[in-house]
C-alpha positions as CSV (number, residue, x, y, z in Angstrom):
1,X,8.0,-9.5,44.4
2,X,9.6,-10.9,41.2
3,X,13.0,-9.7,42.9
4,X,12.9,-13.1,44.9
5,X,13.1,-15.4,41.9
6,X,16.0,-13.4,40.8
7,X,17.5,-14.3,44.2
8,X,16.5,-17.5,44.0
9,X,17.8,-18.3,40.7
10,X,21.2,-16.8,41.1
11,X,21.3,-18.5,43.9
12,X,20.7,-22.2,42.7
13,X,23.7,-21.1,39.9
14,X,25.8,-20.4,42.7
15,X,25.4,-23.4,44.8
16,X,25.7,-25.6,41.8
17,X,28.9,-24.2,40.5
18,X,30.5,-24.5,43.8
19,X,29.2,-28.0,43.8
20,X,30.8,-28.5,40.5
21,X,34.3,-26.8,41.4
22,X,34.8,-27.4,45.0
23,X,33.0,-31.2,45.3
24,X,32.7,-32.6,41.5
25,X,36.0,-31.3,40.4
26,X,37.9,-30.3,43.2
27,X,40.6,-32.5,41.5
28,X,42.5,-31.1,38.5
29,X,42.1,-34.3,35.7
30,X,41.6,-34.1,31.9
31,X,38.1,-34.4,31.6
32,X,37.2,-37.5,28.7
33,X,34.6,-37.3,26.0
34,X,32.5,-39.9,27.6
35,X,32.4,-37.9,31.1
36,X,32.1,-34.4,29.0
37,X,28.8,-35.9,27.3
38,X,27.9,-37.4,30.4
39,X,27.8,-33.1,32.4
40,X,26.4,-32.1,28.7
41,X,23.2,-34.2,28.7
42,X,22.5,-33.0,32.6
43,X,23.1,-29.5,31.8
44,X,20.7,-29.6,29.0
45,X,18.2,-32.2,31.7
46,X,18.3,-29.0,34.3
47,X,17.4,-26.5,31.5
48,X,14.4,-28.5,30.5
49,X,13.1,-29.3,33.7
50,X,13.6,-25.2,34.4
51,X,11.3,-24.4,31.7
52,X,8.7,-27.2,32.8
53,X,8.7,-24.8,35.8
54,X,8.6,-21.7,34.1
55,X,5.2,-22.5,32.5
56,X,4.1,-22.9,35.7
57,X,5.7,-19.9,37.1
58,X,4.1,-17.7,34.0
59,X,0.9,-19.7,33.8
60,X,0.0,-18.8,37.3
61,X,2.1,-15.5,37.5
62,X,3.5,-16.7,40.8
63,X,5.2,-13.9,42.8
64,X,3.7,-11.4,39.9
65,X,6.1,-12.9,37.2
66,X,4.6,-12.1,33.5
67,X,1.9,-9.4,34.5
68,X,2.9,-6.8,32.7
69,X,0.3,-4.2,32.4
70,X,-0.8,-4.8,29.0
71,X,1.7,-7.4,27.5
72,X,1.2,-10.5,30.5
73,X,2.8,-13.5,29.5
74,X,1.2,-16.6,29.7
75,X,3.0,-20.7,30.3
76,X,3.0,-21.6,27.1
77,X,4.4,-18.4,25.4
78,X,7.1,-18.4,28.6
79,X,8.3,-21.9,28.0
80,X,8.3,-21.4,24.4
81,X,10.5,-17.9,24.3
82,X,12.9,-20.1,27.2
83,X,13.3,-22.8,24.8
84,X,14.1,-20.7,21.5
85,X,16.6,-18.3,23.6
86,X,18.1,-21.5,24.9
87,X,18.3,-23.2,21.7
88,X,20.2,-19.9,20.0
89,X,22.4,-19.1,23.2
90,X,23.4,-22.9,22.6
91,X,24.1,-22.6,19.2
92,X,25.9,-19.6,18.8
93,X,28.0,-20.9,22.0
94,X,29.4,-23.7,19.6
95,X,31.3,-20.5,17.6
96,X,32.7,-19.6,21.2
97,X,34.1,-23.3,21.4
98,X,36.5,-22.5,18.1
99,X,37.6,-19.2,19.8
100,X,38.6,-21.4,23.3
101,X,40.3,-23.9,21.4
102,X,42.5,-21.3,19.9
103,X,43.4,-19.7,23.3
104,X,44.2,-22.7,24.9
105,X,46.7,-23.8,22.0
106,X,48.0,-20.4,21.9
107,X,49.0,-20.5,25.5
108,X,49.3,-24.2,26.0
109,X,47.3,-24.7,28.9
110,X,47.2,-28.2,29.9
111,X,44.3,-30.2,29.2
112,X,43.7,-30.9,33.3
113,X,43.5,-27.2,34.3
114,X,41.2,-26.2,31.4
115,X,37.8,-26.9,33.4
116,X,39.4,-24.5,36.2
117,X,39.6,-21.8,33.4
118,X,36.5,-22.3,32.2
119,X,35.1,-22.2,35.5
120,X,36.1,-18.7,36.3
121,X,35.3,-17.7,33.0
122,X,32.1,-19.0,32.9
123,X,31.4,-17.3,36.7
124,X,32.8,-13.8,35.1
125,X,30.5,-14.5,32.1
126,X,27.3,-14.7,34.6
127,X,27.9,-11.4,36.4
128,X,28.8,-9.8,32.6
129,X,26.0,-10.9,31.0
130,X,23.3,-10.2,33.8
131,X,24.6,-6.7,33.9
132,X,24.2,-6.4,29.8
133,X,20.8,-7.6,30.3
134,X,19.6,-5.6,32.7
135,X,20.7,-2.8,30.3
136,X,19.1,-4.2,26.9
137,X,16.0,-4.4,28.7
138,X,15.9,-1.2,30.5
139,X,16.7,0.6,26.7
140,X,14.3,-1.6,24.8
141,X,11.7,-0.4,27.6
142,X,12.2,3.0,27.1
143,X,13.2,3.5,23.2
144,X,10.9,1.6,21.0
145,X,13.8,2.2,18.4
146,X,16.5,0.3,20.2
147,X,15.0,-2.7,18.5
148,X,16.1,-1.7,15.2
149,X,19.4,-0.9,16.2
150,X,20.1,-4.7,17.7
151,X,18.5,-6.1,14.5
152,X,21.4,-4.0,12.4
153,X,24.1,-4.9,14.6
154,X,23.3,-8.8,14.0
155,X,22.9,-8.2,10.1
156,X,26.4,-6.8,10.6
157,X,27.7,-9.6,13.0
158,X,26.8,-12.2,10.5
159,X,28.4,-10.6,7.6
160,X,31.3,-10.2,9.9
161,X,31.2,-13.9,10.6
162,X,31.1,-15.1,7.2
163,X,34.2,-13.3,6.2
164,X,36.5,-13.3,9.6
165,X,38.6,-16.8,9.9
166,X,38.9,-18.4,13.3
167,X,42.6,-19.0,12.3
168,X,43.2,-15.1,12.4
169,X,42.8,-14.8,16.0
170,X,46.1,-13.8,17.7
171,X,45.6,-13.6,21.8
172,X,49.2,-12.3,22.1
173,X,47.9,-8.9,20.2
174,X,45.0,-8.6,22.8
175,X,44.7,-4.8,24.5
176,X,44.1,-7.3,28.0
177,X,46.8,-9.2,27.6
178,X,49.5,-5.7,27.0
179,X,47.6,-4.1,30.1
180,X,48.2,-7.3,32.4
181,X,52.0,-7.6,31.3
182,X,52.4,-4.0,32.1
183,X,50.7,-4.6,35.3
184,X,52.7,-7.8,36.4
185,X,55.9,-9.4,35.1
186,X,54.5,-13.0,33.4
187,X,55.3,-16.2,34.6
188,X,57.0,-18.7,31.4
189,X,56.0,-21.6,33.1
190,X,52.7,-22.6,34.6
191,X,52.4,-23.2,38.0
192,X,49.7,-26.0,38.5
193,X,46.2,-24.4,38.5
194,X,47.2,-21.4,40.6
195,X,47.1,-18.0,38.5
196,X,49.5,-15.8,41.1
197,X,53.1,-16.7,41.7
198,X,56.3,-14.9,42.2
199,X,59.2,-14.4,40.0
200,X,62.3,-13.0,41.6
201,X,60.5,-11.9,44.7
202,X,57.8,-9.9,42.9
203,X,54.1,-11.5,42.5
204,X,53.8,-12.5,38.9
205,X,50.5,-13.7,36.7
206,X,51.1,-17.4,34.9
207,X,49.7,-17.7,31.5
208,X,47.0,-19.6,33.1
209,X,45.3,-16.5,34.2
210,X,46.2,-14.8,30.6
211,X,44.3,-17.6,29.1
212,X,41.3,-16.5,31.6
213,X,41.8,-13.0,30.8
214,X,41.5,-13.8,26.8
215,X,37.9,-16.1,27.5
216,X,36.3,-13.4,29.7
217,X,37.5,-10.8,26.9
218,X,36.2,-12.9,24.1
219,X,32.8,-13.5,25.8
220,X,32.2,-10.0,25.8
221,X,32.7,-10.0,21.8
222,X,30.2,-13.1,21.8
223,X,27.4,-11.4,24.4
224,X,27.3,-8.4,22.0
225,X,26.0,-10.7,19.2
226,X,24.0,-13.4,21.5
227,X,21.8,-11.4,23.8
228,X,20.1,-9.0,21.0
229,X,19.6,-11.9,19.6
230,X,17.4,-13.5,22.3
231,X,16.0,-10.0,22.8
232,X,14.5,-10.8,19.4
233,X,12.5,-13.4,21.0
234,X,11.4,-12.4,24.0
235,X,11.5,-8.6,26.4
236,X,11.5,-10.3,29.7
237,X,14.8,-9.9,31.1
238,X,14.1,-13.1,33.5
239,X,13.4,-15.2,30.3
240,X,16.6,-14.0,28.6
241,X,18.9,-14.1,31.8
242,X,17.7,-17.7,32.7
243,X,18.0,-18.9,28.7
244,X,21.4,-17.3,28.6
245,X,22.8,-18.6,32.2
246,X,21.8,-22.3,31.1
247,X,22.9,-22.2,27.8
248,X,26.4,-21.0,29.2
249,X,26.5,-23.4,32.3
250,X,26.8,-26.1,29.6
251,X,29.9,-24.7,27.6
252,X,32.4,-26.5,29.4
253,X,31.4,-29.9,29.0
254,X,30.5,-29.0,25.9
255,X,33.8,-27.4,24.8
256,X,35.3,-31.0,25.9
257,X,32.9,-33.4,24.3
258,X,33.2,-31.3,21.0
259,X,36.5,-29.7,21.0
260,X,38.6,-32.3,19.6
261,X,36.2,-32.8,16.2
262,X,34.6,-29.1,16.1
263,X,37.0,-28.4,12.9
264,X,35.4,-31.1,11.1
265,X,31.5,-29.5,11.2
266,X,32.6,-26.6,8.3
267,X,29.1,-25.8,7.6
268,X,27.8,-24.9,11.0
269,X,29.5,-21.6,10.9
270,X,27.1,-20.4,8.0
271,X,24.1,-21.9,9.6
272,X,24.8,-19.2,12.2
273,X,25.4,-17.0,9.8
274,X,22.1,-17.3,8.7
275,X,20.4,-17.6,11.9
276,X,21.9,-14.3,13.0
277,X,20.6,-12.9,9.8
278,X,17.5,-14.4,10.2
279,X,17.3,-13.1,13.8
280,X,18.3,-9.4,12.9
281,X,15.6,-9.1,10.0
282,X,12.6,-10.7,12.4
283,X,13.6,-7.3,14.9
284,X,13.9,-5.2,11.5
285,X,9.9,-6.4,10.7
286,X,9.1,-6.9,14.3
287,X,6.1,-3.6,14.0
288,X,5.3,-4.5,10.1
289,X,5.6,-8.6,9.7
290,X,6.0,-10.0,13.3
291,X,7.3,-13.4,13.1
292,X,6.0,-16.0,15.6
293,X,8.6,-17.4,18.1
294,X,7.2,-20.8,16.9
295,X,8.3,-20.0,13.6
296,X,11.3,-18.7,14.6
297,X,12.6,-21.4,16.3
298,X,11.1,-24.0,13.6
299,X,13.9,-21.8,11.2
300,X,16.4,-21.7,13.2
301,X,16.7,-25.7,14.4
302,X,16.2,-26.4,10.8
303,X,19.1,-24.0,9.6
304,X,21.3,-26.0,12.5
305,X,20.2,-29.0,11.7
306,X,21.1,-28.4,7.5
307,X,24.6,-27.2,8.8
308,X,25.5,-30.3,10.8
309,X,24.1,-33.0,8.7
310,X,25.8,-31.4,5.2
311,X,29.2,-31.1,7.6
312,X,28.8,-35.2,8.6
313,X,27.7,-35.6,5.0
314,X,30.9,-34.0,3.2
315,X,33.3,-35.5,6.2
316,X,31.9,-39.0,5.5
317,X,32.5,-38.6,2.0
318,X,36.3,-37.4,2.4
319,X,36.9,-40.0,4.9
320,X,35.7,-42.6,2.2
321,X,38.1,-41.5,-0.3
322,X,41.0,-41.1,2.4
């Protein structure tokens, strides 16, 4: 029966993101800071009230959701493992906002059809993502090993992260991008917010739909490293999906509210460098030293919170001297 809050969640996502694109923002405009913070804060509002009603949903199994023979999952545990997903979805998403920033630089999109790119690359993201789910839980159910094998690959992501520059990204070099252009000739110049047009006759892609190809591509890269790591707080695929669908909803607005200053917060970038780590050596221990999810997340929102106020810290002190 638990098949019908699946339906029903996907489809709440659904109406609200053709509420956002085809009422809310049916109008191409550069989207402010003020308005960006504005579509943050609800975002975060509809998560919260989400997991008020996942403690009820757990807490009375409705529909049979958390009876698993052996392992049930009560409210409280529910809303906790929700939250901490959520909160390292979130965080790790604010890596994905240096990554954006690049593409759109790179290919010079213009700041009023960015929202329609994030749009479809958030939509792509969704149907991605369920699918990697859906796997990671159907593996982690049948090889008790597969556990260790996530907490390796974040140990590795995280020493990958500490030594790979956001600067080296080149989205020309992509493996997309050379199959699209032999696929289609490429527009030079951008044609509003459509992604199809025709050069000499022929149908042709415009580098807005590049740019979309390089987001989708990049997400891929970034799901890799984010959903073991929410596997490494919780097994149930509807608490994982839901943590990582939320978390993502909000990337746009908050790609605009923090795009613009996201250089100047240096030292977040290790604190999810050491979040990662952390996360990859709590699966390493999970059968010997299981580490609490409270814990967990009491480690990981201090580690982000260290990161951001020594990044405010050290850019107050430069702008003093300035």
């Amino acid at each position: 029966m638990t098949i019908w809050l699946w339906i029903g969640f996907v489809a709440f996502i659904l109406a609200m993101l053709a509420l956002d694109l085809g009422v809310l923002n049916r109008k191409a405009h550069v989207i402010g800071i003020r308005e960006a913070i504005g579509w943050t804060a609800f975002w975060v509002a509809i998560a919260m009230a989400f997991n008020v009603g996942v403690y009820f949903l757990y807490q009375h199994h409705r529909l049979g959701i958390g009876e698993r023979i052996g392992h049930p999952i009560d409210g409280h545990t529910a809303a906790l493992q929700f939250f901490t997903g959520y909160v390292i979805e979130k965080s790790l998403s604010l890596d994905n906002i240096f990554v954006i920033a690049l593409i759109f630089a790179h290919f010079k999109v213009p700041p009023e059809h960015q929202h329609r790119v994030l749009f479809w690359g958030i939509l792509g993201a969704l149907v991605l993502r369920g699918t990697m789910i859906l796997a990671g839980a159907a593996l982690i159910e049948r090889f008790d090993w597969i556990s260790y094998v996530f907490g390796v690959l974040l140990i590795f992501t995280a020493g990958r992260m500490l030594v790979t520059k956001h600067d080296d990204v080149d989205p020309s070099k992509s493996t997309i991008v050379r199959l699209a252009k032999r696929a289609y000739p490429v527009s030079d110049t951008f044609e509003g917010k459509r992604f199809f047009t025709r050069v000499d006759g022929r149908r042709a892609i415009t580098p807005l739909l590049l740019a979309l190809l390089i987001v989708e591509s990049s997400d891929v890269l970034f799901a890799v490293d984010s959903i073991p790591a929410i596997f490494a707080i919780t097994h149930d695929p509807f608490l994982v999906f839901t943590s990582n669908v939320f978390a993502i909803l909000g990337l746009r607005s908050l790609y605009f509210a923090l795009a613009g200053m996201i250089s100047k917060f240096r030292y977040v970038k290790t604190s999810l460098v050491f979040v990662l780590a952390f996360v990859g050596v709590k699966m390493l221990l999970t059968d010997y030293y299981p580490i609490s999810t409270l814990v967990s997340l009491a480690v990981i929102l201090g580690t982000l919170s260290v990161g951001i106020l020594a990044s405010i810290v050290v850019m107050r002190r430069e702008e003093s001297k300035a």
